[in-house]
LUMLUMDREN-2810 file (N, C-alpha, C; in Angstrom, 1 decimal):
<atoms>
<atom><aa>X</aa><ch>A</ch><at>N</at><xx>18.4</xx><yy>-49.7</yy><zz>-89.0</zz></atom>
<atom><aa>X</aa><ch>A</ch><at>CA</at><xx>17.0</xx><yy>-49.6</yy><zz>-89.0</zz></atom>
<atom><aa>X</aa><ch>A</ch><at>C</at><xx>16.5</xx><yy>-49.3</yy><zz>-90.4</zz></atom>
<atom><aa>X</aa><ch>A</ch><at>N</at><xx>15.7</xx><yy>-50.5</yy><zz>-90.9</zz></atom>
<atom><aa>X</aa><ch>A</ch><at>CA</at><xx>15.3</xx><yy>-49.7</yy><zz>-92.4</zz></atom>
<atom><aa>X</aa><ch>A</ch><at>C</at><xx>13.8</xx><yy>-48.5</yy><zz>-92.2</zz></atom>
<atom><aa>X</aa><ch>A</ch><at>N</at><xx>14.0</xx><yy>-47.6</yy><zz>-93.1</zz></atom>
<atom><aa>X</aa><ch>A</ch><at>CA</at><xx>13.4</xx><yy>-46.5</yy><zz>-93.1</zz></atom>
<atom><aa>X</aa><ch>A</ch><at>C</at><xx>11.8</xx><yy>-47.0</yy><zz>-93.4</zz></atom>
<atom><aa>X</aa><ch>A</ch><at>N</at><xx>11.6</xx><yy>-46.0</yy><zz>-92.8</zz></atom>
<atom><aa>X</aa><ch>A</ch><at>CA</at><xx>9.3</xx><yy>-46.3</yy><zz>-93.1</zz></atom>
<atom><aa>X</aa><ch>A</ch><at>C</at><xx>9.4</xx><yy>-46.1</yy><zz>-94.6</zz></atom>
<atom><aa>X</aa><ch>A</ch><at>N</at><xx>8.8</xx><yy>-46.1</yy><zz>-95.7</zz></atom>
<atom><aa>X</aa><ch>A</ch><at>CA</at><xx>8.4</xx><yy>-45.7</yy><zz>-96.8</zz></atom>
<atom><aa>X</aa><ch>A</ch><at>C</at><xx>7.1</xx><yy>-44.7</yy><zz>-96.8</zz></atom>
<atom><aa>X</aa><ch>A</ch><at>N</at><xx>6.7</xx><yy>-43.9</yy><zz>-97.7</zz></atom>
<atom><aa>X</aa><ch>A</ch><at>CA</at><xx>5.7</xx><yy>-43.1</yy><zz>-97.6</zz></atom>
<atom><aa>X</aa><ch>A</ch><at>C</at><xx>4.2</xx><yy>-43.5</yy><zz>-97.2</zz></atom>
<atom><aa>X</aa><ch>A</ch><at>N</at><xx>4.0</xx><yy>-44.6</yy><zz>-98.2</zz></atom>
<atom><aa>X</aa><ch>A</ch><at>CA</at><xx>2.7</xx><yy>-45.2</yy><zz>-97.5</zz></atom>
<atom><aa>X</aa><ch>A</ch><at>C</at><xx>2.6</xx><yy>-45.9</yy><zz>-96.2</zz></atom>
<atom><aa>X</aa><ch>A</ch><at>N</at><xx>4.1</xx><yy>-46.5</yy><zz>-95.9</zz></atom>
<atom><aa>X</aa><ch>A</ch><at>CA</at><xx>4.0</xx><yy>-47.1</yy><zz>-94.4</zz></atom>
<atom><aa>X</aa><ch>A</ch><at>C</at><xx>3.6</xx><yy>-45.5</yy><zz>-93.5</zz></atom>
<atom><aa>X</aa><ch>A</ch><at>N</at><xx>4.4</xx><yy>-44.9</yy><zz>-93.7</zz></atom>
<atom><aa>X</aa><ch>A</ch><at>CA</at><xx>4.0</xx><yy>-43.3</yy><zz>-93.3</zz></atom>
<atom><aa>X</aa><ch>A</ch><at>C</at><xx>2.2</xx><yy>-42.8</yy><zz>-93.4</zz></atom>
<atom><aa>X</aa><ch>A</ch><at>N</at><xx>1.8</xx><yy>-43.4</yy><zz>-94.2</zz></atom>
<atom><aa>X</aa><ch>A</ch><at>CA</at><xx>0.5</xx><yy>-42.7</yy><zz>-94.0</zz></atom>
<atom><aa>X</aa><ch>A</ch><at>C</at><xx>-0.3</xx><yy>-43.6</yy><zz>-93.5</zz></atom>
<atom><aa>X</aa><ch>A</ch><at>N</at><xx>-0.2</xx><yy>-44.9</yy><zz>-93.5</zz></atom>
<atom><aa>X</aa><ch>A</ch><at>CA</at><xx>-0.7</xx><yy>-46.3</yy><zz>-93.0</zz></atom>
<atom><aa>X</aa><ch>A</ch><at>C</at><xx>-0.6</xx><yy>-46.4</yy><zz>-91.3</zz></atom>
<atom><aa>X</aa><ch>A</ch><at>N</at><xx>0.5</xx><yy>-45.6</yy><zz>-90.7</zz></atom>
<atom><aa>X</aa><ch>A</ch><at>CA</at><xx>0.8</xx><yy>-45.3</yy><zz>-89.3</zz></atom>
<atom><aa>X</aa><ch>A</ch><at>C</at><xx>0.0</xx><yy>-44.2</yy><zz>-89.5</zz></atom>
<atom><aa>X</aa><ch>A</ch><at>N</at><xx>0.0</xx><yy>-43.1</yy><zz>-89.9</zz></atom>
<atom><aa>X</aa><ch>A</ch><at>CA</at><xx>-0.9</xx><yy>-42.1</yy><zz>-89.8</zz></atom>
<atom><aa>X</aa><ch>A</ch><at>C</at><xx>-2.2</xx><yy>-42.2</yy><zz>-89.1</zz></atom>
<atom><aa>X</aa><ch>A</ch><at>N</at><xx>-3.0</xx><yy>-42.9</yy><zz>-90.3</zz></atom>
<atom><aa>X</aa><ch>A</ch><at>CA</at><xx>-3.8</xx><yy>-43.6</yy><zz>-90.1</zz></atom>
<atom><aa>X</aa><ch>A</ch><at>C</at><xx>-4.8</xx><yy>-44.5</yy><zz>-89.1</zz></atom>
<atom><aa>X</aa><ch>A</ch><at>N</at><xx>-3.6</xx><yy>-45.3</yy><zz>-88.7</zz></atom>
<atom><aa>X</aa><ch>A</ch><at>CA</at><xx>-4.0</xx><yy>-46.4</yy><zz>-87.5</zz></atom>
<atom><aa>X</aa><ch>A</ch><at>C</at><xx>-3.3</xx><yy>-45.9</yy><zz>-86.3</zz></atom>
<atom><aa>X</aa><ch>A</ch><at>N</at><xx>-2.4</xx><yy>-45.0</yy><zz>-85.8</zz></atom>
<atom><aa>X</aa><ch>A</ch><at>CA</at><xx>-2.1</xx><yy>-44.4</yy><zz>-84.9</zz></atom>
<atom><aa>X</aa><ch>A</ch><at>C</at><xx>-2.7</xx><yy>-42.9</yy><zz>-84.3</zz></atom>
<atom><aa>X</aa><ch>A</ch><at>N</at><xx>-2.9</xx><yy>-42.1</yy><zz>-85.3</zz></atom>
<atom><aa>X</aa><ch>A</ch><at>CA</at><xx>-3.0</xx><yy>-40.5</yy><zz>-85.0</zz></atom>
<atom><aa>X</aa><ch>A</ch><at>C</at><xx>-4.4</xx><yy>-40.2</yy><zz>-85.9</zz></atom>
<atom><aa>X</aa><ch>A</ch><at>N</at><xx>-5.0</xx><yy>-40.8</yy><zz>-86.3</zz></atom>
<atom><aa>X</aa><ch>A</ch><at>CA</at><xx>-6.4</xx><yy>-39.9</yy><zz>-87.1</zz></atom>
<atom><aa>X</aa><ch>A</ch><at>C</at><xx>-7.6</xx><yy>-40.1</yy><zz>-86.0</zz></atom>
<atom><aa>X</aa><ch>A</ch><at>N</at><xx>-7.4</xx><yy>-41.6</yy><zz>-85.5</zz></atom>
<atom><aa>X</aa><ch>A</ch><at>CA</at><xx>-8.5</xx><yy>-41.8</yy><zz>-84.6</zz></atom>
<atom><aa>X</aa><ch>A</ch><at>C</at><xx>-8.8</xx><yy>-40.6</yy><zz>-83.6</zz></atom>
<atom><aa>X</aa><ch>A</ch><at>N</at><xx>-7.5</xx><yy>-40.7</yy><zz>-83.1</zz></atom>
<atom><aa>X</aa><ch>A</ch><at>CA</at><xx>-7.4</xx><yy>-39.2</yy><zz>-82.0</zz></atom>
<atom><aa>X</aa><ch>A</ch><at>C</at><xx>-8.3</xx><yy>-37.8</yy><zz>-82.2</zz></atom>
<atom><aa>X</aa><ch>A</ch><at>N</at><xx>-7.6</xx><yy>-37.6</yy><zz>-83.8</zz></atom>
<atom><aa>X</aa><ch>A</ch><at>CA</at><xx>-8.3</xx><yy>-36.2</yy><zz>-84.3</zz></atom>
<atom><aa>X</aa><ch>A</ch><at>C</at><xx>-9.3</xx><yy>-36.2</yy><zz>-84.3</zz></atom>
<atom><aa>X</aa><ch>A</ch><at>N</at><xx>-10.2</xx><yy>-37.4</yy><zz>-84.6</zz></atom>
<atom><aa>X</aa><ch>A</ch><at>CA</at><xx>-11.1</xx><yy>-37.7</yy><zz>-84.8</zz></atom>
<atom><aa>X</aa><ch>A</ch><at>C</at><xx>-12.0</xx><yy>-37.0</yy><zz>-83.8</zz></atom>
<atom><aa>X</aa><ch>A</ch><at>N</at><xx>-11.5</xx><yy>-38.0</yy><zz>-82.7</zz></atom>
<atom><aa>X</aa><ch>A</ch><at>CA</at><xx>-12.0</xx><yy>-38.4</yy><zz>-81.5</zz></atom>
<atom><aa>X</aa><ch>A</ch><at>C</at><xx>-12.3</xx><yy>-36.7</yy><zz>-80.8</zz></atom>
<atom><aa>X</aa><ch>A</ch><at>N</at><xx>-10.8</xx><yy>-36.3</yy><zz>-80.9</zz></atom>
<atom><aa>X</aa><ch>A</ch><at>CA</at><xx>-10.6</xx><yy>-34.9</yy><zz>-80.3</zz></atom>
<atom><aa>X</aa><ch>A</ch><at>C</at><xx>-11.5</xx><yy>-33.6</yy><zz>-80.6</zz></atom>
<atom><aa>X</aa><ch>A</ch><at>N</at><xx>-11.1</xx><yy>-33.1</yy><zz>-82.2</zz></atom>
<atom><aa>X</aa><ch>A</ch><at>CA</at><xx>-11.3</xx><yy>-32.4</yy><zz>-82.9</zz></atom>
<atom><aa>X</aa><ch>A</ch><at>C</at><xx>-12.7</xx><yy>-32.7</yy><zz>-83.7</zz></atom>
<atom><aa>X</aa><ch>A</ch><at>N</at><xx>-13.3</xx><yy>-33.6</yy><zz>-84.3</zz></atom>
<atom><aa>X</aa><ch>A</ch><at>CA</at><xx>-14.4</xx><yy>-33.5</yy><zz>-85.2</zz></atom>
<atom><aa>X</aa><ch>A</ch><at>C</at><xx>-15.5</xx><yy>-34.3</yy><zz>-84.4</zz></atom>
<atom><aa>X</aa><ch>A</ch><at>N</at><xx>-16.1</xx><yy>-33.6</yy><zz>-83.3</zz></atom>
<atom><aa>X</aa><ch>A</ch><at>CA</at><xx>-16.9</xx><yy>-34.4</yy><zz>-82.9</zz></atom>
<atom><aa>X</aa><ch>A</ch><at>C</at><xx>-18.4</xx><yy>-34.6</yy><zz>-83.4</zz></atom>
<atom><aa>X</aa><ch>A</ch><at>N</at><xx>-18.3</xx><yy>-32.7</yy><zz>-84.0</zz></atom>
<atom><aa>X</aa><ch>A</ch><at>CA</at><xx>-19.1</xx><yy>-32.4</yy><zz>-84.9</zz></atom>
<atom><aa>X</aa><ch>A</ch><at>C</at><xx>-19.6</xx><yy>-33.1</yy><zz>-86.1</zz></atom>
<atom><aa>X</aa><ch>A</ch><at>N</at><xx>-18.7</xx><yy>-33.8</yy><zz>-86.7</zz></atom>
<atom><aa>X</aa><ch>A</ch><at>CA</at><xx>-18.8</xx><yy>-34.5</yy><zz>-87.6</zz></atom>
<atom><aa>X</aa><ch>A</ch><at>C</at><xx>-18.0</xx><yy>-33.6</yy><zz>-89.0</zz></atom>
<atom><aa>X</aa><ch>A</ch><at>N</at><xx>-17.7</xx><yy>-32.4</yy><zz>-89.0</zz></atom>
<atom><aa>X</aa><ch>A</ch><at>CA</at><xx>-17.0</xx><yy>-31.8</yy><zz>-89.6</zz></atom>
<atom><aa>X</aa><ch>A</ch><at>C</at><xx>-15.2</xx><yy>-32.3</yy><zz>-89.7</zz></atom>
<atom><aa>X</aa><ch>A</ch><at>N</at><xx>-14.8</xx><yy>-32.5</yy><zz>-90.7</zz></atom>
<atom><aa>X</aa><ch>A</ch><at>CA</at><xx>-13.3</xx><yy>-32.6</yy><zz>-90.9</zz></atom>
<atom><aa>X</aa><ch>A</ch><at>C</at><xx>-12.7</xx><yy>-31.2</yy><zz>-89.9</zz></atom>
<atom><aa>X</aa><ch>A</ch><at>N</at><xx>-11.6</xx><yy>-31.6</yy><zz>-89.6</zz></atom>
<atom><aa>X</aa><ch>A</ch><at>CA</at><xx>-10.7</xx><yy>-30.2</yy><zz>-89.3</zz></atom>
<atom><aa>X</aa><ch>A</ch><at>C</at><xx>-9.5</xx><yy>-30.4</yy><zz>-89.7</zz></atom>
<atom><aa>X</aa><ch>A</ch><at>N</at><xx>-9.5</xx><yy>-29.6</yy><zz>-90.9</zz></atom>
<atom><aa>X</aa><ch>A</ch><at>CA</at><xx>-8.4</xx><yy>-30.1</yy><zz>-92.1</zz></atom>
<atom><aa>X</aa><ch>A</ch><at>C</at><xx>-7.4</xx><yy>-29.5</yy><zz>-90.9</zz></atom>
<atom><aa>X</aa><ch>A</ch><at>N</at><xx>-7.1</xx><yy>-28.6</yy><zz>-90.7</zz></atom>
<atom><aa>X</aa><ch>A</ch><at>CA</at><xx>-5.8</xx><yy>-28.1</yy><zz>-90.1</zz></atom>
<atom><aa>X</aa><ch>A</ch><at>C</at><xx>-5.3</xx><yy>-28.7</yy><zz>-88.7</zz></atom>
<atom><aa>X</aa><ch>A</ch><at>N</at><xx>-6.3</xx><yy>-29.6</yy><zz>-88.0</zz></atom>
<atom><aa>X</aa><ch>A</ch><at>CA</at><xx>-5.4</xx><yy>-30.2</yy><zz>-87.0</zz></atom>
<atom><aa>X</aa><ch>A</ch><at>C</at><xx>-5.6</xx><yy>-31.6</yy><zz>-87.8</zz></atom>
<atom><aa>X</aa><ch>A</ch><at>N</at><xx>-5.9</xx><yy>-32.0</yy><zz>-88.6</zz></atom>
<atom><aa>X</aa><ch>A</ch><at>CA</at><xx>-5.2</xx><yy>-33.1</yy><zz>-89.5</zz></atom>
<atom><aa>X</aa><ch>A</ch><at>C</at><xx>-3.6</xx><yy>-32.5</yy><zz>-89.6</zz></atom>
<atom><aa>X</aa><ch>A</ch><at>N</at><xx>-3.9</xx><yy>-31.5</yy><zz>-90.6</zz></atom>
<atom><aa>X</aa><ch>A</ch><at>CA</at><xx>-1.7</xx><yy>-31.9</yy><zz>-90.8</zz></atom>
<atom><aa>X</aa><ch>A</ch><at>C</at><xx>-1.3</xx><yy>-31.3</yy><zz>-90.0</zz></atom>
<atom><aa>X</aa><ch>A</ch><at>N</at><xx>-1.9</xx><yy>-30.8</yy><zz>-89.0</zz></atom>
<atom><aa>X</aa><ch>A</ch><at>CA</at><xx>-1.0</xx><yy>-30.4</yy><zz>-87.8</zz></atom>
<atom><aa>X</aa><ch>A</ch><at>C</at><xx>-0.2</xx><yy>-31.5</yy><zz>-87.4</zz></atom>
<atom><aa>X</aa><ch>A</ch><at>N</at><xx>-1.2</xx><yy>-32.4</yy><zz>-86.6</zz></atom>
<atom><aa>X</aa><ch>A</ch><at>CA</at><xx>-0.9</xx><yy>-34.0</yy><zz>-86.4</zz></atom>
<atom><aa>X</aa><ch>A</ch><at>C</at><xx>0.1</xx><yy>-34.7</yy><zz>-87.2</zz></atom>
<atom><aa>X</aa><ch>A</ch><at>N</at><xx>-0.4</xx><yy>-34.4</yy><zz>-88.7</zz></atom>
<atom><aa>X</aa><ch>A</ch><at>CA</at><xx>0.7</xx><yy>-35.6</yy><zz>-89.2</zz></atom>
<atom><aa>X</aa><ch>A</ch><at>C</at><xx>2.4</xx><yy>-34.4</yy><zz>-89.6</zz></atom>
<atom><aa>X</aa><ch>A</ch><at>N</at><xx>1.7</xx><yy>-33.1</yy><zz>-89.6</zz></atom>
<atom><aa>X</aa><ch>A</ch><at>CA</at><xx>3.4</xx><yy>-32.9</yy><zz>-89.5</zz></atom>
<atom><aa>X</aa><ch>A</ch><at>C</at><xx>4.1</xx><yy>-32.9</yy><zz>-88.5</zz></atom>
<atom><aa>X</aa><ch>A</ch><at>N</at><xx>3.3</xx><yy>-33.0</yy><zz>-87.3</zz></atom>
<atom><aa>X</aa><ch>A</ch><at>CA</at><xx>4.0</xx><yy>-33.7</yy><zz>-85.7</zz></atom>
<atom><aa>X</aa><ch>A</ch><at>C</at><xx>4.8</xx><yy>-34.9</yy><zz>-86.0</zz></atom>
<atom><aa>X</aa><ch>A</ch><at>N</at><xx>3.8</xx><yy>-35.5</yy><zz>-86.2</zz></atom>
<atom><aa>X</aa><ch>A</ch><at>CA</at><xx>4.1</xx><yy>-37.3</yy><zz>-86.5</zz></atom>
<atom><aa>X</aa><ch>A</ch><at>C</at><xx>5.5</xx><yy>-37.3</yy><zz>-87.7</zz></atom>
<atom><aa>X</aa><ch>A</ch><at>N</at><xx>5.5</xx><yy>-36.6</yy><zz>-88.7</zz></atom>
<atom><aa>X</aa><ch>A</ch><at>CA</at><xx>7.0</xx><yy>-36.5</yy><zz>-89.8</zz></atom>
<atom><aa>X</aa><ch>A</ch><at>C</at><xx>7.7</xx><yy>-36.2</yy><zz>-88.6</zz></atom>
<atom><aa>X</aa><ch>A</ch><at>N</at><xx>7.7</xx><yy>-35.1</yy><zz>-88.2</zz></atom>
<atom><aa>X</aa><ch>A</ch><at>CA</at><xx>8.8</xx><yy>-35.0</yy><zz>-87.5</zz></atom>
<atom><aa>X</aa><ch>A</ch><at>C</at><xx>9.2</xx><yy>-35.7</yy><zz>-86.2</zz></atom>
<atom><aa>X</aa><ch>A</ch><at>N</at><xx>8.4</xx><yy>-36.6</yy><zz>-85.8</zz></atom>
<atom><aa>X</aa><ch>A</ch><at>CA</at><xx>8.7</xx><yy>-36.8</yy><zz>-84.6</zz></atom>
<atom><aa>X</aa><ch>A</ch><at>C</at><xx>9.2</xx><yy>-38.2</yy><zz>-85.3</zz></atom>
<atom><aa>X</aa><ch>A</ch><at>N</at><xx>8.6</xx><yy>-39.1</yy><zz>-86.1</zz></atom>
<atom><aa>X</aa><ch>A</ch><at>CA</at><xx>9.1</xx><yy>-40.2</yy><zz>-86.8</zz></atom>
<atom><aa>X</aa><ch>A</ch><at>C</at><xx>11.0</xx><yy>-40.1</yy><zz>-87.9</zz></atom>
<atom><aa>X</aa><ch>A</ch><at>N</at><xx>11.4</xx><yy>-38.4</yy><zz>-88.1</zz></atom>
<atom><aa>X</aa><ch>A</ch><at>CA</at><xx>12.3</xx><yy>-38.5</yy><zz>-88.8</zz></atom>
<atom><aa>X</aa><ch>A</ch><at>C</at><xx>13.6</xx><yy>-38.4</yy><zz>-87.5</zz></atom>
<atom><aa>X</aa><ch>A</ch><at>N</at><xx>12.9</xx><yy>-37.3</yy><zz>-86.4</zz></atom>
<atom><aa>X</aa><ch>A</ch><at>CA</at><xx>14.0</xx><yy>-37.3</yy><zz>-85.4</zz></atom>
<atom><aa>X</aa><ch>A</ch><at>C</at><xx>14.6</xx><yy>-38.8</yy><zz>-84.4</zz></atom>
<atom><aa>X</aa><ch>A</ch><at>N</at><xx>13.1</xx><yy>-40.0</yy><zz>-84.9</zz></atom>
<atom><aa>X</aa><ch>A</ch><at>CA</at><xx>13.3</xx><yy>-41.1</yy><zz>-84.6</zz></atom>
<atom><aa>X</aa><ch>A</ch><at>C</at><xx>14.3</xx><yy>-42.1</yy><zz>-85.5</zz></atom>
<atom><aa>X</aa><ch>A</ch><at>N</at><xx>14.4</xx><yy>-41.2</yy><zz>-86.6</zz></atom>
<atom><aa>X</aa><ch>A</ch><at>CA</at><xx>15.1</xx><yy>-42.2</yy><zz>-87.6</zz></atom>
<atom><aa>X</aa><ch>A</ch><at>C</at><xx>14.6</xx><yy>-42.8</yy><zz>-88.1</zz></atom>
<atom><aa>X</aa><ch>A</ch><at>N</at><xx>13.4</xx><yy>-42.7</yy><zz>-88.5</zz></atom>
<atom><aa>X</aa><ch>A</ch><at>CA</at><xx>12.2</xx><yy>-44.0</yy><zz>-88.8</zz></atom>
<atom><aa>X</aa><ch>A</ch><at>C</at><xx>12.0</xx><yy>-43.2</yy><zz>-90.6</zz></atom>
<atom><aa>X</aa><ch>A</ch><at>N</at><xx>12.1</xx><yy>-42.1</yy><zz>-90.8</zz></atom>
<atom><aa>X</aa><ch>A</ch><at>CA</at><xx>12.1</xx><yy>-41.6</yy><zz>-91.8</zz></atom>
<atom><aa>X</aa><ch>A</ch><at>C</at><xx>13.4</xx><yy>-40.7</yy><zz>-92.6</zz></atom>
<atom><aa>X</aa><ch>A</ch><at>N</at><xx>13.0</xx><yy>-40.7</yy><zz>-93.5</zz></atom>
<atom><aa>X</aa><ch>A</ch><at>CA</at><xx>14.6</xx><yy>-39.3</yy><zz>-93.7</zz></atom>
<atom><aa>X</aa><ch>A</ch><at>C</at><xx>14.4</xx><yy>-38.2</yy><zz>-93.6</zz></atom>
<atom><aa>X</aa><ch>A</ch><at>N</at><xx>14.7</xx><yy>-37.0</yy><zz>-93.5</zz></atom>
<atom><aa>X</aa><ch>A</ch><at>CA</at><xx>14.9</xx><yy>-35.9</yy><zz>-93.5</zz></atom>
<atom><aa>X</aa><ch>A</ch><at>C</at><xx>14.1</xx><yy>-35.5</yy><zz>-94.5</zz></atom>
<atom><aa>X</aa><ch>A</ch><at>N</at><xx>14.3</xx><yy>-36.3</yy><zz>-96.2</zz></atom>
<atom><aa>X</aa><ch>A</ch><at>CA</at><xx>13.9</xx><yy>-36.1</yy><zz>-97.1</zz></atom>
<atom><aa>X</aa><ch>A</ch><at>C</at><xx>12.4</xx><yy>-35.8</yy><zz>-96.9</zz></atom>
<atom><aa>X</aa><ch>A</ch><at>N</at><xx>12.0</xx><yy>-37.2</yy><zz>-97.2</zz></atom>
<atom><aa>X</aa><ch>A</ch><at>CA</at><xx>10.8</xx><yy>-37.7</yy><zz>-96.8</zz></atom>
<atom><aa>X</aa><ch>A</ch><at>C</at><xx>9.8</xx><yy>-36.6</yy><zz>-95.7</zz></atom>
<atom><aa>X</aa><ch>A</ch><at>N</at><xx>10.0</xx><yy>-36.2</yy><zz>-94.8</zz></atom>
<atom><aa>X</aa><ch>A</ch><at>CA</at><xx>9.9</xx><yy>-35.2</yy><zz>-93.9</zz></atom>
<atom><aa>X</aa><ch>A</ch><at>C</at><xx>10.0</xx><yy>-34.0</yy><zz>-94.0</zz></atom>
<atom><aa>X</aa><ch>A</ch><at>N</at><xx>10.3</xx><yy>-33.4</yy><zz>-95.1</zz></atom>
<atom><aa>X</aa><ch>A</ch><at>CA</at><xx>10.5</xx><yy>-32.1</yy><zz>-95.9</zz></atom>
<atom><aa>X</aa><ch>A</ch><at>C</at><xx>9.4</xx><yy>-32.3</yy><zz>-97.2</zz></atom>
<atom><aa>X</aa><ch>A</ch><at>N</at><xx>9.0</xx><yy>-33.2</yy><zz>-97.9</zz></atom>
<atom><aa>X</aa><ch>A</ch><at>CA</at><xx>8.6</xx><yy>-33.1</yy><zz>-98.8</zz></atom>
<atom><aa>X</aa><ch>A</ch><at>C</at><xx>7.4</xx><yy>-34.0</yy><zz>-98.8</zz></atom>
<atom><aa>X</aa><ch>A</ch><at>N</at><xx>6.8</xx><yy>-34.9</yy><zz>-97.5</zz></atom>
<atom><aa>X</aa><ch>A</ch><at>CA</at><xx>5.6</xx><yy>-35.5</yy><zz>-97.9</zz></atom>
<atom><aa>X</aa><ch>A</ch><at>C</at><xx>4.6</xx><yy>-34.6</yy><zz>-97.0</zz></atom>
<atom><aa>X</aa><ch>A</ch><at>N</at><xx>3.2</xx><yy>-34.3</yy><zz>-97.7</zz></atom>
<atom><aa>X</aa><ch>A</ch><at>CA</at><xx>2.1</xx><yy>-33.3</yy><zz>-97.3</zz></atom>
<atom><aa>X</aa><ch>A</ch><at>C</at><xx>1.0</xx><yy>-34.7</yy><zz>-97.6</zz></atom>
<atom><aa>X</aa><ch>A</ch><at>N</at><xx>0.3</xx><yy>-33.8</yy><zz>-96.0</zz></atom>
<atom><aa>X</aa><ch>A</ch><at>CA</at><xx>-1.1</xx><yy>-35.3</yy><zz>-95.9</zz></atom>
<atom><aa>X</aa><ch>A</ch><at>C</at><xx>-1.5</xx><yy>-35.3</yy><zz>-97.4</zz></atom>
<atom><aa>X</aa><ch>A</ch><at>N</at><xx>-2.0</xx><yy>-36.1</yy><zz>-97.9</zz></atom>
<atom><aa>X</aa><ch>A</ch><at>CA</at><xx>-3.0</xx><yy>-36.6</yy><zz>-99.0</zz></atom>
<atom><aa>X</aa><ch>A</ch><at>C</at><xx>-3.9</xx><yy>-36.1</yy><zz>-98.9</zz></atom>
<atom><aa>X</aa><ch>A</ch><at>N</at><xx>-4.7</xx><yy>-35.5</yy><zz>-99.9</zz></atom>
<atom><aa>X</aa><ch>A</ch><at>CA</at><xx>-5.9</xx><yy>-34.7</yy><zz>-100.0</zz></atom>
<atom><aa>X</aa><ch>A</ch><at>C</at><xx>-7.2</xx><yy>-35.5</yy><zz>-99.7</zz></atom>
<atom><aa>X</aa><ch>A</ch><at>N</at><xx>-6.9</xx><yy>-36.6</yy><zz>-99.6</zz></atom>
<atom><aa>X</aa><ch>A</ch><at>CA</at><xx>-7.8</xx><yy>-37.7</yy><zz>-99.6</zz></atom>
<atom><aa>X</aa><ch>A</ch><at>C</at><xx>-8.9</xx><yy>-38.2</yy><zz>-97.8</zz></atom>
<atom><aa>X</aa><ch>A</ch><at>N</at><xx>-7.4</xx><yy>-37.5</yy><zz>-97.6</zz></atom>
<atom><aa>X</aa><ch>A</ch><at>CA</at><xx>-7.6</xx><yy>-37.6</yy><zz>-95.8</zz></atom>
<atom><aa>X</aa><ch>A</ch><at>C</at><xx>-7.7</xx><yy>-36.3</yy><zz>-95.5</zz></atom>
<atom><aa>X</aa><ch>A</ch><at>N</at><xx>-7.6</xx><yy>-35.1</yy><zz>-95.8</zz></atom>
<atom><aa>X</aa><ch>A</ch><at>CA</at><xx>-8.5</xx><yy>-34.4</yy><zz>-95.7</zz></atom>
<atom><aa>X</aa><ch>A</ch><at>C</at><xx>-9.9</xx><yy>-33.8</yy><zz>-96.0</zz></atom>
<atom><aa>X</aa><ch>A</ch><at>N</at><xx>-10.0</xx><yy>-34.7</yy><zz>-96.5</zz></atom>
<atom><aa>X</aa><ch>A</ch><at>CA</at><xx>-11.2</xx><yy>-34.3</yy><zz>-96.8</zz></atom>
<atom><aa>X</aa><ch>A</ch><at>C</at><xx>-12.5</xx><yy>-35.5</yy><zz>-96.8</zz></atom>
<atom><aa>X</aa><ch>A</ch><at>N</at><xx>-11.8</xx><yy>-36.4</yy><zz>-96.0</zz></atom>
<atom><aa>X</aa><ch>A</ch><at>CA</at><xx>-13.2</xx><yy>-37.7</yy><zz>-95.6</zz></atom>
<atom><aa>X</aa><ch>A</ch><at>C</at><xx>-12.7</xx><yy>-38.0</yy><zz>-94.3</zz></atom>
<atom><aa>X</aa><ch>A</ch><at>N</at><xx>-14.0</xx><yy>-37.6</yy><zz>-93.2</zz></atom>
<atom><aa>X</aa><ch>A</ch><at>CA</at><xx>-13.8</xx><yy>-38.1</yy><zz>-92.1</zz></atom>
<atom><aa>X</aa><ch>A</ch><at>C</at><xx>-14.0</xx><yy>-39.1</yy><zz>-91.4</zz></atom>
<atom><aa>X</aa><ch>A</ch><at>N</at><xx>-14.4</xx><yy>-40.1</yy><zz>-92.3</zz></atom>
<atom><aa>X</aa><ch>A</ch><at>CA</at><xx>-13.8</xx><yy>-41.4</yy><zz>-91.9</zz></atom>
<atom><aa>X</aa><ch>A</ch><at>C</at><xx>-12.8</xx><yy>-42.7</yy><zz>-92.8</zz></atom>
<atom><aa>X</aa><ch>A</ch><at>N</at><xx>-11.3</xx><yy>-42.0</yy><zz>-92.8</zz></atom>
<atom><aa>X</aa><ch>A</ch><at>CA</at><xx>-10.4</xx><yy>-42.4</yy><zz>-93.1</zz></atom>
<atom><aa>X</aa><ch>A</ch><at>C</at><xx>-10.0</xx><yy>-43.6</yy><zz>-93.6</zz></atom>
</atoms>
C-alpha cells in the first residue's frame, strides 16, 4: 500500500472530517481550534494504525494554521 503524503493527509482532512466539526462544533460560526486538532490528531492516528501513513508522518505533522483559523476551509 503506498503511503498518503502530507497534503493527501490534509486533503482527506478536509473532505472527510472538517465538515463534521463544522457541523458539530461551530454552529456559532466561531472556529473551535481545539476540536479541530483534536479531530485531525484522531484522524493521524487512526490513518497511521491503518498504514495509510508512517509513524513518522504521525508524530511530526500539526494541523496548518490555515485551518485553524478560517471556518470555512
Amino acid at each position: 500500500m503506498t503511503k498518503m503524503t502530507k497534503s493527501q493527509v490534509i486533503d482527506y482532512f478536509v473532505e472527510n472530517y472538517l465538515p463534521y466539526v463544522i457541523e458539530t462544533y461551530e454552529q456559532d460560526g466561531i472556529t473551535d481550534r481545539p476540536a479541530r486538532r483534536e479531530q485531525f490528531n484522531n484522524m493521524k492516528d487512526s490513518l497511521c494504525k491503518d498504514g495509510r501513513i508512517t509513524e513518522g508522518l504521525n508524530n511530526t505533522m500539526c494541523l496548518p494554521d490555515y485551518l485553524e483559523q478560517n471556518v470555512y476551509a
